[in-house]
N, C-alpha and C positions, 0 to 999 in steps of 0.2 A: 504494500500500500504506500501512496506515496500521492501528499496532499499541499500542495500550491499554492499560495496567495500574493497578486501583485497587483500595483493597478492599470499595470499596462501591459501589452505581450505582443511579439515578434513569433508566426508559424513557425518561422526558422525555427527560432531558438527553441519552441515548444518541441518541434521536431528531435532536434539536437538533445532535447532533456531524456527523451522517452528512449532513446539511442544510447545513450548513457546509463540510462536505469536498467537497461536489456544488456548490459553490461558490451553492448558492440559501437557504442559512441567513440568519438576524437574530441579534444580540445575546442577544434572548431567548429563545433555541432552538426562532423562530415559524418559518414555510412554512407553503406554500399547499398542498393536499393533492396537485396535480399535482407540483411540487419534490419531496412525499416518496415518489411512484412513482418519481420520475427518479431519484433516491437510491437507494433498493433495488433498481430494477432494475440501476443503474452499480456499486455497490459491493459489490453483495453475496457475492462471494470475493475482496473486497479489503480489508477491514477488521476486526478484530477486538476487543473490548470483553474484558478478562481479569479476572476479578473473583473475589471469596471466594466459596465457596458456602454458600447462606444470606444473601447481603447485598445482592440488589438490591430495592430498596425496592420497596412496595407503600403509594404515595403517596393522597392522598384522591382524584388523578386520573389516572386509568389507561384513555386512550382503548383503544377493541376493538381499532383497528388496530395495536396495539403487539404485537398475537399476529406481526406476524412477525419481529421484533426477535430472537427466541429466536433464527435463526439467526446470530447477530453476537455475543452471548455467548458465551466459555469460565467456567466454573468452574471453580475450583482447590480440589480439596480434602482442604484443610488442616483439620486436628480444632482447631477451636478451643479445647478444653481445654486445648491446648498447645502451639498454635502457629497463625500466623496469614499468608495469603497477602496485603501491604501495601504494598507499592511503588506507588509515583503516579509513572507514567510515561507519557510518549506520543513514539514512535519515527514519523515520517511522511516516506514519499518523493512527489517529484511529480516527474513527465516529462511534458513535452512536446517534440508532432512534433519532432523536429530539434535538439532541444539535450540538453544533456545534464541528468542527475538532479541537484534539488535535495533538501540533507534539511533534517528539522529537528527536534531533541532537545529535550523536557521531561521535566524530574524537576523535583520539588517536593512539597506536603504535601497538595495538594488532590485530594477523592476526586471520581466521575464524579456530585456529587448539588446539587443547587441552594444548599448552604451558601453564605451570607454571611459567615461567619467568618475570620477573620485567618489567611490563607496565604501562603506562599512559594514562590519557582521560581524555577530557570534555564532560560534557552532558550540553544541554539547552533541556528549556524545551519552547514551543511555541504555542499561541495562536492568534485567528485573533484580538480578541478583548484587551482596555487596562490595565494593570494589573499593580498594584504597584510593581514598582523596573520591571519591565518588559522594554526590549528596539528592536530598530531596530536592527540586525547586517547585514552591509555589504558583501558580497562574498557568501551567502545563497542560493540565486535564481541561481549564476548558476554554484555553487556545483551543484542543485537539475536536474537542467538544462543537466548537463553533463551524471548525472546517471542515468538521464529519456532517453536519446538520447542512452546510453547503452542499457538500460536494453528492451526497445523497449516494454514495457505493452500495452496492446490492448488498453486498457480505460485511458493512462495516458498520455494526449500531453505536452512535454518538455517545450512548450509553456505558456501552460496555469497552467502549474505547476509552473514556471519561476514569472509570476503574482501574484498568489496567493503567494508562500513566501516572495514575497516585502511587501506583508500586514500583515506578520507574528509579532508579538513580541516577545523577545525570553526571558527566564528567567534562570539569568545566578547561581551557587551558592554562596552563602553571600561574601563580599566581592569583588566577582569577577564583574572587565569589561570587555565584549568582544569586541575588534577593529572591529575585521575579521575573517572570514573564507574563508584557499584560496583552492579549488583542481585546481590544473595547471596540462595539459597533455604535451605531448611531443611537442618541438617548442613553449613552454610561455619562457618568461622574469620574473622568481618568483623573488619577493622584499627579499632580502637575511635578514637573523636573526639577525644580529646583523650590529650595523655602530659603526662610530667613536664616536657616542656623547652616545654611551648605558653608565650605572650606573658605580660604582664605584667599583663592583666585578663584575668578570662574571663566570657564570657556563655555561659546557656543557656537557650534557649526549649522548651518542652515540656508540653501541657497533661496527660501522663500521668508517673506515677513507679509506681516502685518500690522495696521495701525493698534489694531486694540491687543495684540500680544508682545506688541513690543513696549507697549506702558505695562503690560504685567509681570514682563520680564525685568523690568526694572524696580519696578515694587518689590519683585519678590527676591532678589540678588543687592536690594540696598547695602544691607551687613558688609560685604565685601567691596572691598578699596579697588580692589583689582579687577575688573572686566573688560573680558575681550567677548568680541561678536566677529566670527568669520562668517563671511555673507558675499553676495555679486552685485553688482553695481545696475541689474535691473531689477531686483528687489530692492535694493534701496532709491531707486529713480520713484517708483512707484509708492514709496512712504510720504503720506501724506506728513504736516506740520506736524500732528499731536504725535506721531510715531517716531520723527527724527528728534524730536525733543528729551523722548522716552528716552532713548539712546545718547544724549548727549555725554552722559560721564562713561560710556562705553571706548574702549579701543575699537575702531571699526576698519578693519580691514577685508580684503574682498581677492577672491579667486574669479578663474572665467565661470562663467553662466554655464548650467547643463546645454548639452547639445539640443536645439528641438527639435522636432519633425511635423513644423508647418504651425504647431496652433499651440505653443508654450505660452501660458499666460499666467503672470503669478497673482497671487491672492490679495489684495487689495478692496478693503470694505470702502465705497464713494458713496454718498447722499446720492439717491437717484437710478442705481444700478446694483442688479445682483452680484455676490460675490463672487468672483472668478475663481476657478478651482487653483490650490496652489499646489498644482501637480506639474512635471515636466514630463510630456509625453515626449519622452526622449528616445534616440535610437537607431539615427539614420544609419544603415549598417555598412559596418567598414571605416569609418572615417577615425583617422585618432585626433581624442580630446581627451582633454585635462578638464574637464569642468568639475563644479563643484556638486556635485550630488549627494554628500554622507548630512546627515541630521544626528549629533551629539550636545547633550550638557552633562560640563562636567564640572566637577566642584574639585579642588587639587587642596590637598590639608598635609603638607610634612612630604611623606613619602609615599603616599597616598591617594588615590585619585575614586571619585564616586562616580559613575557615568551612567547617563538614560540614554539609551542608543538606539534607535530602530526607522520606523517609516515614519515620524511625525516631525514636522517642519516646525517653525518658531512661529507659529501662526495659532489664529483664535478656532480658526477651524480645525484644527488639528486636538487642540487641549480642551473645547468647551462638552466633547462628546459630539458633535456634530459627523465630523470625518470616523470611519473603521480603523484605527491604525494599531500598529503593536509596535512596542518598546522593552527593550531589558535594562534588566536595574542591575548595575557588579558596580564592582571594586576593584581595581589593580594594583599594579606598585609600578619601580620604575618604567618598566618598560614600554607600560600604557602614558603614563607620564611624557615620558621622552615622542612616545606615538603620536600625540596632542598637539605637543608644543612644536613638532617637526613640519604638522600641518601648518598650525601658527607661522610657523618661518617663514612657511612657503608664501604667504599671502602678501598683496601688497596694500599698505597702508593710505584709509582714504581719509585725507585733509577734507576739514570744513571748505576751502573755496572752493575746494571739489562737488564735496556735498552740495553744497549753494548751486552748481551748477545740472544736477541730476534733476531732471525733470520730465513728467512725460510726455510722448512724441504721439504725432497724428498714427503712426504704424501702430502704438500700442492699444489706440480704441478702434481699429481698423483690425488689428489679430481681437479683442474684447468684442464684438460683432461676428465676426467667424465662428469664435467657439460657444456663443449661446445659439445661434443656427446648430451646431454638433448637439447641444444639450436638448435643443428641440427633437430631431429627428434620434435622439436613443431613444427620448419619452414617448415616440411615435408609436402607438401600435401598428404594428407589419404585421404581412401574414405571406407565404407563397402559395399559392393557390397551385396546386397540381393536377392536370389533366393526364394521363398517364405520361408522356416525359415533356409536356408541354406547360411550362411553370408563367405565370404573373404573380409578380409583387404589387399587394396591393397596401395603399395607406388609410388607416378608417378618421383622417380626418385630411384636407387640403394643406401641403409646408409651404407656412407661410415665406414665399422666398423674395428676399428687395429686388429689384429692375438690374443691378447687379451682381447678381448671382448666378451662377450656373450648377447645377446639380446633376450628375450621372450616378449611376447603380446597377449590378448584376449580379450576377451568380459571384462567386469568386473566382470560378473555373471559366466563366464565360467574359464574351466583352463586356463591355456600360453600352447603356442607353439613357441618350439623356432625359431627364424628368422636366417635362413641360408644367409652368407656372397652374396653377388650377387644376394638374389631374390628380386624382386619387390613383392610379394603379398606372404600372407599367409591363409592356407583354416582352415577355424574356423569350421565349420562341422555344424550340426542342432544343431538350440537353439529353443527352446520351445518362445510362445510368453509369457508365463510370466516370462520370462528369459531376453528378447530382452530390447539393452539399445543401447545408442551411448556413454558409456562411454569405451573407452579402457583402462584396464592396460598395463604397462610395465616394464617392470625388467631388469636393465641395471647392471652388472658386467665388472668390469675391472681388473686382478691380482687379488691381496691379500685383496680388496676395499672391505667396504660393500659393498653391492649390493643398487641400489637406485630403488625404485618402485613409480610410478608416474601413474594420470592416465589425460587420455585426452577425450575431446571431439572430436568427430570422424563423417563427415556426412553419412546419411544410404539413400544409394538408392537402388530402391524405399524408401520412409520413412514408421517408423515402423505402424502398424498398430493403427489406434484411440482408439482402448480397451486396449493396451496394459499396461494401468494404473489398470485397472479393475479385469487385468489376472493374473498381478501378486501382489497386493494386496490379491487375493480370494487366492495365492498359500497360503501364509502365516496367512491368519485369521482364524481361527479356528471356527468352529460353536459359540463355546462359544466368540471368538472375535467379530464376526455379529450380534452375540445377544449384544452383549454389546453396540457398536456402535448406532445400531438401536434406543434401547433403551434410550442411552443418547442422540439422536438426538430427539427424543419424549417426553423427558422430561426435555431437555433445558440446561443439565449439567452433569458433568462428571461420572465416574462410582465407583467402588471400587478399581476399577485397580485389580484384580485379573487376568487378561491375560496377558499375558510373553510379556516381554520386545521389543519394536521393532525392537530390533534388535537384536535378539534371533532367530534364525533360527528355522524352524518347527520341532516337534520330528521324530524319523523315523519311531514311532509307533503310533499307533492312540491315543489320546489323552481318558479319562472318557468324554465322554459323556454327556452335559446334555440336556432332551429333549426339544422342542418349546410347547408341549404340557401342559407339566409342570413346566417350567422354562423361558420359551423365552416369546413373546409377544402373549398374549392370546388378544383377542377380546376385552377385559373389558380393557386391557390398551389401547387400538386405542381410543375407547371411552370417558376415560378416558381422553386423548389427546385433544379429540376432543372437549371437553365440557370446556377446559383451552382454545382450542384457538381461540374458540365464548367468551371466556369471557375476556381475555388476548388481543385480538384480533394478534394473532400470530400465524406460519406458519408452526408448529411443523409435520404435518400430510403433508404439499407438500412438503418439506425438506425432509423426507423420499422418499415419491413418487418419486421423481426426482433421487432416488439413489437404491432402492430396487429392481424393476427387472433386472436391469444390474448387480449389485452386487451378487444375490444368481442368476443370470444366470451362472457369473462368477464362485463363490464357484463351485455349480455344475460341473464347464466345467474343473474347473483348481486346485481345492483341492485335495491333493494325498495323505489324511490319512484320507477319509470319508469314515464312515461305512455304509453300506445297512441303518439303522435304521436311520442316520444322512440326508441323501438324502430323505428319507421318509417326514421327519419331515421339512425339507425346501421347499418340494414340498408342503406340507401344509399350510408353511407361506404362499407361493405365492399365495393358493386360498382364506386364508382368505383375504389378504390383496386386494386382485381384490374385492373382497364382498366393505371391506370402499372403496374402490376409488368408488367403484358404487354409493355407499349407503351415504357415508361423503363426499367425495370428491368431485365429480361432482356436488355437491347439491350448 
């Protein structure tokens, strides 16, 4: 099991996760396309991806086969106008045969999206039984609690998952103690980062602000002589008088800005306008940046440092309960110390005629326009209306869109078409069933703006068909990909990776060739299987069984670069492999 929380996500990257939990991922969220059949078919009522609705990206690259992805996303939806689903978390248990469950807890600031920007995290690592330097932590169970009641796994009651991490121990790294772990959703009372008795310096890391938390943060940090605020220079543009005031006896220094992707707008409470999420839909992928992304306070006393560290920004939405976020409460010694102030170093120092000069620009209420148009259309009820493979999206109320606006929308597998000002619904024409998804993109233009591209989950009535994992896996696997698969499912582990990247779209020509007769799974390797798992006593030969005539039924049905000679030779598999189920199998 293996449970998710961000408020933004990149296919890729979700891709890339489930590659890695199938123990066949790289670094850079590569696999070979057999690994990412092995993955969906292993994981898929095992893992869950929890995200904002409205915020998983819709990247310059969005292979087709990401359409089955959709079943590994939840939505949560939180109305952005005033309030935002933001905890960066990941809860993962692993079993194996015969021993008992290991776990292992992240909270920290990073969302699910290729950013290279400056974040932070804790891991524990956790067991039932007890371990030196191992401890209880408090807020655990219903963290787990929360993202079980989310994520809705068939085999996972919130309940008894709730149980079981009250008997966890967690093992924190050297030095460190953890108080807590909190995730608060909307309507908690979170315990605020800092009071009037914290250390003797205070730091705070945050590349968002706001007016009304930045007078609270100075309330609540008076006691100390020493305060630093590391921040970006378009969160402090955007503080109004009462907020830069709050901050006046503050060190204020500033890193770069998270990277955006089209509609970054930080949080800024104005008379007259709702408040802007102070979220960074970050993550244009590939590019390197340094920006500021980690959210810390920390209180330094002697040799000693106290820190709240997680998803929550120095903002009122963050602390009032309005926003979902999670924070851990520890304690370090030097070496978190020295980690703090290292940041600190890095920053560079913003003088008042500086500050005097931060102010905001026509572009900043030009992106403030864009993204409550985005917050309109999550709150849109959609629907896909499905005719057997013939889909319209329709809207049950007209988006209101200005004279400059432009709007397109589709399948994610399919192109846009653009939405005309007044219609309720738009017709998406036939999609193949290894096409069919519930993800829709969209592409929102405003003026001179980038364009911002998003994609949503979208319900499909009727719902799509039960093979449609099967159909469009077979689009993209290649003969030599099904041999491969097959193969390391019979022999218990990975392959050479010689088969193109999962997310590398099919060639438009047929691939060389190689044959089952001489290259794929001859009779001696079933055999061969078969004599490891009378001896092994493991399940090599039903683990295919359970996936082999749905899968080359599929290739057959939904492959669009096989050759007469390719279809020859998988009609082959299918009868030697009827021979072992008769002959090995049922025995």
């Amino acid at each position: 099991m293996a449970l998710f929380a961000a408020y933004s996500a990149d296919p890729i990257v979700l891709g890339g996760a489930l590659l890695n939990l199938h123990a066949r991922g790289r670094d850079n969220a590569r696999g070979n396309k057999s690994d990412f059949a092995g993955a969906i078919e292993a994981l898929r009522e095992r893992v869950r991806f929890i995200v904002q609705r409205g915020r998983i990206h819709r990247g310059p690259r969005l292979p087709k086969i990401a359409a089955v992805l959709d079943q590994f996303v939840v939505e949560m939806p939180y109305r952005e106008s005033a309030n935002s689903w933001h905890p960066k978390a990941a809860l993962i248990c692993y079993q194996a045969e015969g021993l008992p469950r290991f776990w292992r807890l992240w909270v920290g600031s990073r969302n699910l999206t290729m950013s290279r920007d400056l974040d932070l995290g804790l891991v524990l690592d956790g067991e039932s039984r007890r371990r030196k330097g191992s401890q209880v932590v408090d807020g655990i169970d219903a963290l787990g609690v929360t993202l079980a009641r989310a994520a809705k796994l068939p085999d996972v009651d919130p309940d008894d998952l709730a149980k079981e991490l009250r008997a966890v121990r967690w093992i924190a790294p050297d030095d460190i103690d953890v108080s807590r772990i909190d995730l608060w959703t909307r309507g908690s009372e979170p315990i605020a980062p800092l009071d009037a008795t914290s250390g003797d310096k205070i730091v705070v890391l945050s590349p968002f602000l706001c007016d009304a938390f930045a007078r609270s943060l100075a309330d609540m940090t008076k006691a100390s002589a020493d305060r630093t605020l590391v921040t970006t220079l378009p969160a402090l543009r955007k503080l109004g008088n009462d907020g830069r005031a709050g901050l006046s006896d503050f060190k204020l220094l500033a890193l770069g800005a998270p990277i955006p992707d089209g509609d970054d707008v930080a949080e800024v409470e104005l008379i007259g306008r709702e408040p802007a999420t102070d979220e960074e839909d970050e993550g244009s992928g590939g590019a390197s940046h340094s920006g500021l992304h980690a959210k810390l306070f920390a209180a330094i006393q002697g040799e000693r440092i106290e820190i709240v560290a997680g998803s929550a920004n120095a903002t009122d939405r963050a602390w009032s309960g309005r926003n979902a976020e999670v924070a851990a409460r520890f304690t370090g010694g030097s070496a978190e110390i020295d980690g703090v102030l290292a940041i600190v170093g890095s920053a560079t120092p913003v003088s008042d005629a500086l500050l005097q000069t931060l102010t905001e620009t026509e572009a900043d209420a030009a992106e403030l326009a864009l993204e409550r148009l985005r917050w309109t259309l999550a709150d849109t009820s959609l629907s896909l209306d499905r005719n057997g493979r013939e889909y319209r999206l329709t809207s049950g109320e007209v988006v209101p869109l200005p004279p400059s606006a432009q709007l397109e929308a589709g399948l994610a597998t399919m192109a846009l078409h653009r939405w005309q000002p007044g219609v309720t619904h738009i017709e998406l024409g036939e999609v193949p069933l290894s096409l069919q998804t519930d993800l829709v993109q969209f592409r929102l233009t405003i003026g001179d703006l980038p364009p911002a591209s998003w994609l949503l989950r979208v319900p499909v009535v009727p719902s799509i068909d039960a093979e449609r994992d099967a159909a469009a896996i077979s689009r993209f696997l290649s003969v030599d990909g099904l041999q491969a698969w097959l193969r390391e499912m019979l022999e218990g582990g990975a392959g050479a990776g010689s088969e193109d990247d999962w997310d590398t779209e099919p060639e438009a020509v047929a691939p060389k060739r190689s044959s089952w007769k001489h290259d794929g799974l001859a009779l001696e390797d079933i055999l061969t299987a078969w004599a490891k798992d009378q001896t092994n006593k493991s399940g090599s030969l039903k683990r295919v069984d359970a996936v082999i005539d749905r899968y080359v039924a599929a290739v057959l049905a939904h492959g669009e670069h096989l050759t007469q000679a390719d279809r020859d030779d998988l009609t082959a598999l299918q009868q030697t492999w009827r021979i072992a189920r008769e002959v090995l199998i049922a025995r």
